[in-house]
Legacy VTK file of the C-alpha trace (Angstrom):
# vtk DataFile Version 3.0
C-alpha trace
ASCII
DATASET POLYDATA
POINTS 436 float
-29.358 1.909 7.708
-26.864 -1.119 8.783
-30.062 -3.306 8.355
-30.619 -2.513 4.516
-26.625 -2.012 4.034
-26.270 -5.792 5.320
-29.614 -6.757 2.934
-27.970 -5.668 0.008
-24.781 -7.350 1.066
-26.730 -10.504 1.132
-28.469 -9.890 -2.376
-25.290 -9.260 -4.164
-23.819 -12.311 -3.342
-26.508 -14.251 -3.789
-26.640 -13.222 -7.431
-27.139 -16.454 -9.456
-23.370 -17.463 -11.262
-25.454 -18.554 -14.216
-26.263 -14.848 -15.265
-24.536 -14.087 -18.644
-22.751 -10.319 -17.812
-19.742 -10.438 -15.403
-20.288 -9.904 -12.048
-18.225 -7.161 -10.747
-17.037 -7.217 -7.578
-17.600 -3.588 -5.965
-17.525 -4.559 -2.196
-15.061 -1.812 -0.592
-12.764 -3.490 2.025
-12.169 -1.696 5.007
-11.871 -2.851 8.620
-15.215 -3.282 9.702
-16.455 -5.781 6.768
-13.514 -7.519 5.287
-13.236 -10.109 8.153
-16.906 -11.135 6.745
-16.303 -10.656 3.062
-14.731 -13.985 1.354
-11.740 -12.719 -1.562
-12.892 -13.749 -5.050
-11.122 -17.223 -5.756
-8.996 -16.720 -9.085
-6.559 -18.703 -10.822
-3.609 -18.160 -13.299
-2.767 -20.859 -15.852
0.730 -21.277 -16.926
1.851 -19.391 -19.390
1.694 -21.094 -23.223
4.448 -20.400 -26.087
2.343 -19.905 -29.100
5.119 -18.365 -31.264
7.105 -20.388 -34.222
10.104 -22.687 -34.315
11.845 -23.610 -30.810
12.792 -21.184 -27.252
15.580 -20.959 -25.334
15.735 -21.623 -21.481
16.165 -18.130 -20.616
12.884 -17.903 -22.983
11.198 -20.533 -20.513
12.349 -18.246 -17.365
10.451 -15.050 -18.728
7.536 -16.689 -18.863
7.472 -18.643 -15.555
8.710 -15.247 -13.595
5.953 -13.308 -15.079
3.645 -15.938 -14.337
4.930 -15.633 -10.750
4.234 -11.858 -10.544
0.540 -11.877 -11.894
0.190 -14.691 -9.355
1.626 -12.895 -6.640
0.065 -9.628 -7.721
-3.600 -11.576 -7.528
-2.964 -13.113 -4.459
-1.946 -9.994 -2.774
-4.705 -7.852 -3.716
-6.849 -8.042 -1.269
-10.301 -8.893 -3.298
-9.101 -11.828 -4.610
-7.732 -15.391 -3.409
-5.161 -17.412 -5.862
-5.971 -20.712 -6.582
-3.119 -23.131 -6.850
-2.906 -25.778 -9.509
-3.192 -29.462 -7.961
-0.303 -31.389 -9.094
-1.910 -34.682 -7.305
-5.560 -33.615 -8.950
-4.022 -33.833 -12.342
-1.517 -36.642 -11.622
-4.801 -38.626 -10.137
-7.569 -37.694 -13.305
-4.436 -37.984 -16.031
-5.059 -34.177 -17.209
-2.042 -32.787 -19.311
-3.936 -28.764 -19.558
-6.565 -27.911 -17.058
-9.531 -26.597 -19.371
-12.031 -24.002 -17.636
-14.023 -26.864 -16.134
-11.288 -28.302 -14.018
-10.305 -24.770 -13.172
-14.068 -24.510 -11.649
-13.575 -27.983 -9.773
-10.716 -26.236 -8.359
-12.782 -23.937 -6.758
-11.747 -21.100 -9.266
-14.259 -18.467 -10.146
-12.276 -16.723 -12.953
-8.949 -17.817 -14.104
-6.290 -15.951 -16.722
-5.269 -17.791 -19.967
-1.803 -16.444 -21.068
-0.087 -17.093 -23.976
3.354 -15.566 -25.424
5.505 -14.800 -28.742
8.904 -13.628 -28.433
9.708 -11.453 -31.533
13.239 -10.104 -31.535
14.241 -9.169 -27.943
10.328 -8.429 -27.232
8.216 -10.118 -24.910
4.496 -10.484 -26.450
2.389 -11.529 -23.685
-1.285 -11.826 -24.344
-3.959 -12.327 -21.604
-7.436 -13.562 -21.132
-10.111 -13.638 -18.606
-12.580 -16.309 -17.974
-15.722 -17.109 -15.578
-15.436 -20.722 -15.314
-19.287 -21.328 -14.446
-21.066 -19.229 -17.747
-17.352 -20.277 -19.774
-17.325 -17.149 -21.344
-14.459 -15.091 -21.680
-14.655 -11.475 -20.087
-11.755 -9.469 -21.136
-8.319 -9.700 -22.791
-5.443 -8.071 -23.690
-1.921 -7.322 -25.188
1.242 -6.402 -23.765
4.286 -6.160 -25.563
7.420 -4.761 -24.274
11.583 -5.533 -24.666
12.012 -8.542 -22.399
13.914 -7.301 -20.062
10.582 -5.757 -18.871
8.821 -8.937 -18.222
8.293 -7.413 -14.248
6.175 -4.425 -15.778
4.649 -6.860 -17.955
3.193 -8.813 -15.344
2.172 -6.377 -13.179
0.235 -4.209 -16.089
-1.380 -7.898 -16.870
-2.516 -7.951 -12.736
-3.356 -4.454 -13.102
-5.774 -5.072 -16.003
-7.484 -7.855 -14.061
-8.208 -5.726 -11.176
-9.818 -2.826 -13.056
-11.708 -5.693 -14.890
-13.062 -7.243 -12.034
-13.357 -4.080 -9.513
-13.474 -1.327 -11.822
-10.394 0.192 -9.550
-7.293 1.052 -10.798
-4.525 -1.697 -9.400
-1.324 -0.978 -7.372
1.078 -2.887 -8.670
2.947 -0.358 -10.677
3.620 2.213 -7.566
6.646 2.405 -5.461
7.127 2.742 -2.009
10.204 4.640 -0.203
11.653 3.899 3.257
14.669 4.664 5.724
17.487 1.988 6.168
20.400 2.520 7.886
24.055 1.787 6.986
26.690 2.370 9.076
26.035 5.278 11.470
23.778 7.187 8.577
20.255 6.624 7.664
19.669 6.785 3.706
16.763 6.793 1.480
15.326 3.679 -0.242
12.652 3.217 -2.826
11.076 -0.001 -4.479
8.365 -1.723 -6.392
5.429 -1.950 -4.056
6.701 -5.588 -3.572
10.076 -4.889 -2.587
12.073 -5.442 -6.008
14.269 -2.874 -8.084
15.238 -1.429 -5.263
17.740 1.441 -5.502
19.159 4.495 -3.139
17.574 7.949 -3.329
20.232 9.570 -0.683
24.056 8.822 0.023
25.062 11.718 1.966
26.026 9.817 4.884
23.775 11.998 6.650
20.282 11.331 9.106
17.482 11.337 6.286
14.266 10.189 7.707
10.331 10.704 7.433
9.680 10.623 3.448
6.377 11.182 2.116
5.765 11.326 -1.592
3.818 14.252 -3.713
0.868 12.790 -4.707
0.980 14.767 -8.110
5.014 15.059 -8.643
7.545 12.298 -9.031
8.975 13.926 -5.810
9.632 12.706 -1.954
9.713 15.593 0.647
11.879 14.008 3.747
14.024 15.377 6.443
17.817 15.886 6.502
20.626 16.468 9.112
23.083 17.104 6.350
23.557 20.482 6.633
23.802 20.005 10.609
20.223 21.107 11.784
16.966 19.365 10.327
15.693 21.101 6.947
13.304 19.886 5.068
14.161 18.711 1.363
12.814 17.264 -1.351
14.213 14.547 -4.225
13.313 13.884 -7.302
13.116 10.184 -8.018
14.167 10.180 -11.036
17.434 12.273 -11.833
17.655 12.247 -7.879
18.497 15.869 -7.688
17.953 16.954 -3.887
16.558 20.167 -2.916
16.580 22.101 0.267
12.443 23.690 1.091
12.093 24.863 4.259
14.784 25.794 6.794
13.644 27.454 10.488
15.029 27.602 13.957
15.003 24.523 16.016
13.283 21.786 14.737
11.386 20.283 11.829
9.964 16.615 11.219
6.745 14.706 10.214
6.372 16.378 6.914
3.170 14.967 4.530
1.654 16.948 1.271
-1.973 17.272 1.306
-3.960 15.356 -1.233
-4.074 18.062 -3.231
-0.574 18.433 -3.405
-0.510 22.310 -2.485
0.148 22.189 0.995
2.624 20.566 4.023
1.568 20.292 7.376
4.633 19.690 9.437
5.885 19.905 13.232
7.939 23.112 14.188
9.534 24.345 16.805
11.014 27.445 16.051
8.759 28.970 18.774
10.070 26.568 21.610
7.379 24.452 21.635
6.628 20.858 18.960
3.670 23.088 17.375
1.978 21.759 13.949
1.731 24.194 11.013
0.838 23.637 7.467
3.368 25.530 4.807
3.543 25.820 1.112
5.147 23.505 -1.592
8.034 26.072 -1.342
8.190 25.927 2.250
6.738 29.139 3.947
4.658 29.212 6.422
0.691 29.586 5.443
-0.540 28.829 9.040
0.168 27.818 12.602
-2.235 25.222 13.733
-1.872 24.328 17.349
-1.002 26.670 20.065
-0.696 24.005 23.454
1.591 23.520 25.804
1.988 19.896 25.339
3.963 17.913 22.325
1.913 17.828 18.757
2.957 15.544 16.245
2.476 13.051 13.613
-0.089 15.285 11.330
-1.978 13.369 8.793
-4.555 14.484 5.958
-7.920 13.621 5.492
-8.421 11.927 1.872
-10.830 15.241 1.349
-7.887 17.229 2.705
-10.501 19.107 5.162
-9.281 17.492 8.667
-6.259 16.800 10.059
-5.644 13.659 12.550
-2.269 14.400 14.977
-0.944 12.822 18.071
-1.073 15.235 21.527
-0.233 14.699 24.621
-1.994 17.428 25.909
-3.440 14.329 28.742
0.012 13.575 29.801
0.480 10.553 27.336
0.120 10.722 23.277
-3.419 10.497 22.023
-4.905 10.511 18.739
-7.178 13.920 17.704
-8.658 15.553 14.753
-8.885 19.059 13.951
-10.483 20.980 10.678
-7.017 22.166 8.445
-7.546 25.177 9.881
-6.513 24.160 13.400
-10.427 24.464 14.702
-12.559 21.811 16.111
-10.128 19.592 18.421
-11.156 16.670 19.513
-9.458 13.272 21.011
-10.645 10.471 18.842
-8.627 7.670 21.124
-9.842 6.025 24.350
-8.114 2.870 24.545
-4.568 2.380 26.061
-2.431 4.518 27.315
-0.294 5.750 23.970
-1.754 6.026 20.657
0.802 7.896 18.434
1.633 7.774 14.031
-2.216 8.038 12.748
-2.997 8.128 9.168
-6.236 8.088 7.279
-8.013 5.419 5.804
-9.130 5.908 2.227
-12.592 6.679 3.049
-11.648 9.034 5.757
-13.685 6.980 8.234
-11.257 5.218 10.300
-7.696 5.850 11.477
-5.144 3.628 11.162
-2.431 4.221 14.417
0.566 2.999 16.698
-0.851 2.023 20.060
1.409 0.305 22.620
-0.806 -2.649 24.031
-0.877 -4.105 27.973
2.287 -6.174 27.566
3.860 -2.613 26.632
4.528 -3.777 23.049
3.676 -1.710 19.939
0.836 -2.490 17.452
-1.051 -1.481 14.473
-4.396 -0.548 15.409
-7.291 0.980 14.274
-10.578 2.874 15.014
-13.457 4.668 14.106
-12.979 8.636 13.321
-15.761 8.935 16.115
-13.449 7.208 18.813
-15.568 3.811 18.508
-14.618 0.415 17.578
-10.871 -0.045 18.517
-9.267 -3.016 16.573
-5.329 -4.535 16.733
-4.185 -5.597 13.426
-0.814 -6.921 14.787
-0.005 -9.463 17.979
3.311 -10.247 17.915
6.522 -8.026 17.947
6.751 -4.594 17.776
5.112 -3.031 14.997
4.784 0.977 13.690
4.968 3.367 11.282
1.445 2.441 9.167
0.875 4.047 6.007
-1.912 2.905 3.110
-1.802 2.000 -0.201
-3.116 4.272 -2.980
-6.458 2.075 -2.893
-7.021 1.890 0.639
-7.083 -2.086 0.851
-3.428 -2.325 2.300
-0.713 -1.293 5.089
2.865 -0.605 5.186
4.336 -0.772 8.187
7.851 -1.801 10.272
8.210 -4.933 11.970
10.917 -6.510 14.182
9.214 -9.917 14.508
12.163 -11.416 12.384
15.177 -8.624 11.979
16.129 -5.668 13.829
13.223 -3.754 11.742
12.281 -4.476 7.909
9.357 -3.421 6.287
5.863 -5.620 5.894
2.281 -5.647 4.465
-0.894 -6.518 5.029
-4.604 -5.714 4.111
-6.698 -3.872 6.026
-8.302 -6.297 8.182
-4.326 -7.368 9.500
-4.463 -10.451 6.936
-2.111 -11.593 4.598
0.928 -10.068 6.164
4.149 -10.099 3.885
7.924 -9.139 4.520
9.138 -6.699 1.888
12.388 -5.944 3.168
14.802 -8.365 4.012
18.062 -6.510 5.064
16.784 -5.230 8.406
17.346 -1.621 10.186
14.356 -0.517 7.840
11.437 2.285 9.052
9.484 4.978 7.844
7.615 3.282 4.747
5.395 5.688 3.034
3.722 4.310 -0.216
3.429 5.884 -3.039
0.517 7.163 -5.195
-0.966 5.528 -8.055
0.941 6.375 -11.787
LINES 1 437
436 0 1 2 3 4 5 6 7 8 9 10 11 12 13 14 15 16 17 18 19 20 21 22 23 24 25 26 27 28 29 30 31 32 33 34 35 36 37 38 39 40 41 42 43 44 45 46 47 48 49 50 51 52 53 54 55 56 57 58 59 60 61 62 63 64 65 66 67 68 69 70 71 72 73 74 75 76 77 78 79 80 81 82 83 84 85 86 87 88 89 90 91 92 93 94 95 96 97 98 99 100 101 102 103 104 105 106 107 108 109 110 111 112 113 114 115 116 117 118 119 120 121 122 123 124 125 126 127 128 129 130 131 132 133 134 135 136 137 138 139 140 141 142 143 144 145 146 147 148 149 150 151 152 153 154 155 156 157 158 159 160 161 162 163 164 165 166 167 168 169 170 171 172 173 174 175 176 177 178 179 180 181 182 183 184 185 186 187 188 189 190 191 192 193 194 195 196 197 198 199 200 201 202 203 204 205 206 207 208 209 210 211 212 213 214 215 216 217 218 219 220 221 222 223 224 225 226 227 228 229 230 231 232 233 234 235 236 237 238 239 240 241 242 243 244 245 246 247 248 249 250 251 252 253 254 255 256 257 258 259 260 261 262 263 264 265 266 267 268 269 270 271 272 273 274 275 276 277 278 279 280 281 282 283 284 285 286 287 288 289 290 291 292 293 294 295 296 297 298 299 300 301 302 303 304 305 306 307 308 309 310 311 312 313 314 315 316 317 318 319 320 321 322 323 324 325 326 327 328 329 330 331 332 333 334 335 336 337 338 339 340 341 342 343 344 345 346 347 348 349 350 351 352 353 354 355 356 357 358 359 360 361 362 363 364 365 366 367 368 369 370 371 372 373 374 375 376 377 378 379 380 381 382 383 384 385 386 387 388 389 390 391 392 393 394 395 396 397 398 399 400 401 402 403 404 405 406 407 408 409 410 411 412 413 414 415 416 417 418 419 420 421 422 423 424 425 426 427 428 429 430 431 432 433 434 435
């Protein structure tokens, strides 16, 4: 099977670049192949006033910031590479535009044309898609929205591109939502999946940690001190109006909403012991799950929403298992090191993504096999945790410390292309959000 898997590998990309329909790149990433797999090179031109009569300098700054964010938006993805434009190649061969040939001598396999009108206070951005080899153009588009929305602009432009070249739907319209703390409190942040427009979903000057998002409401579910004890809550992101769910004896944390959005499996301990238990959207209890002695934590859901991954340490340190939803079939799934805590799912439910704390007793991002084979870090340096994917499985969010007291980073799959989000420090819990 992994011998005609790799043989079709080999075919597709040794598809001649002369054929005339686009070639569509439908490689999945995930941590066992992207290492081998080389991102699609891609460039963006600058962006090209077409409109009539003169534009002003603030005119000039929409269009170089939105060129920015479908060039940032490309690069990040993790198909693609971003070709830069050569200063000293054009300075050197005297070229004033770089037509779809230079592009190619670039190295560029596709490159976006964009061009821009600014009637009233809109900003009319259109956008088209070349292959540089067969110079034909493969898609194009329209965008026009009030200036002041030249961020969404860009990012539906980068979105377009993906779906183009992929046939996926892009990420770069979804939010994520985090923990920072102020003072002695711990509030509730949310952001463009690149950090900007940034604003608070909690000021109670309370402890409000662990959010998760509903994948099929504008909604975060998180825990709350508030009211003295931890309750579970949910907010709605948009008039912010907060919500009290579930409220038992003792304790509850690690709250996450099944994929299909009907369910919560959470940690209780209204018993006396840190039990897992899944619960309904209005917080009542449907079923307990684990009935051990030892700590369980961390529950995660499948993608299919049959299994549940959860830490134990049922050994005497925190492992990784798997159970069906119904709390049936246990099994340890981690081998390697002595504390493996935090998993969540990868988006084709065949590897977890985990904490593990590594021989020098730091924390990393790791990875493994649902089966308990092939271990992999994806950090080496600082202390790293709290993983959670992107809607299209090709990315992490996670916390850091390697340059703050804890902000939140990226990075694809394989541990590449790591970038700071989160600048402030005193930043955890990033869960990111599903696609709009």
């Amino acid at each position: 099977m992994k011998k005609n898997c790799l043989i079709l590998l080999l075919l597709f990309f040794t598809v001649s670049l002369k054929a005339q329909e686009r070639d569509v790149r439908n490689v999945f990433f995930d941590t066992l192949r992207t290492s081998d797999v080389q991102p699609t090179p891609i460039g963006v031109d600058d962006m090209k006033f077409i409109g009539t009569g003169t534009i002003t300098t603030e005119d000039s700054t929409y269009m170089l910031y939105t060129t920015r964010i479908i060039r940032r938006d490309l690069d990040f993805y993790a198909d693609f590479e971003l070709v830069q434009i050569d200063s000293f190649y054009l300075r050197t061969y005297e070229i004033t535009a770089l037509d779809l040939l230079g592009w190619m001598r670039l190295g560029a396999n596709y490159v976006v044309k964009l061009e821009v009108e600014f009637p009233g206070r809109n900003m009319k951005v259109k956008w088209q898609l070349y292959h540089t080899v067969n110079r034909q153009q493969i898609d194009h588009g329209e965008f026009n929205y009030n200036r002041a929305f030249w961020r969404e602009i860009g990012h539906d432009i980068a979105n377009e591109i993906v779906h183009t070249l992929t046939g996926e739907r892009g990420i770069f319209r979804t939010k994520i939502v985090y923990v920072r703390k102020i003072g002695k409190s711990k509030e509730l942040f949310m952001a463009d999946y690149d950090g900007a427009n940034e604003r608070q979903l909690t000021e109670n000057g309370s402890i409000n940690i662990s959010p998760c998002f509903d994948p099929n409401r504008e909604v975060v579910y998180f825990i709350s001190y508030m009211a003295g004890d931890p309750h579970l809550y949910k907010v709605d992101i948009n008039s912010g109006v907060i919500i009290k769910v579930a409220e038992y004896p003792g304790m509850i944390a690690a709250p996450v909403v099944s994929p299909d959005g009907k369910r919560i499996a959470c940690v209780l301990t209204k018993d006396g012991n840190s039990e897992i238990y899944v619960l309904d959207t209005e917080g009542r209890i449907i079923k307990r799950l684990t009935r051990n002695p030892s700590i369980e934590t961390a529950p995660t859901w499948s993608p299919d929403g049959r299994n549940i991954a959860f830490s134990s340490d049922r050994t005497g340190s925190p492992q990784i298992y798997i159970m069906d939803s119904d709390g049936l079939d246990q099994r340890r799934v981690t081998y390697n090191g002595t504390w493996n805590d935090s998993p969540v799912w990868s988006h084709r439910g065949d590897r977890l993504t985990f904490v593990s704390r590594t021989r020098n007793r730091r924390f990393d991002i790791a990875s493994v096999d649902t089966s308990g084979a092939d271990f992999r870090l994806l950090t080496e340096i600082a202390m790293n945790e709290n993983p959670h994917f992107s809607p299209d499985g090709k990315h992490i969010i996670f916390t850091s410390d390697r340059l703050s007291a804890g902000d939140i980073y990226t990075m694809d799959i394989s541990g590449r292309n790591k970038r700071r989000i989160t600048t402030t420090g005193d930043c955890s819990n990033p869960y990111w959000g599903p696609l709009k």
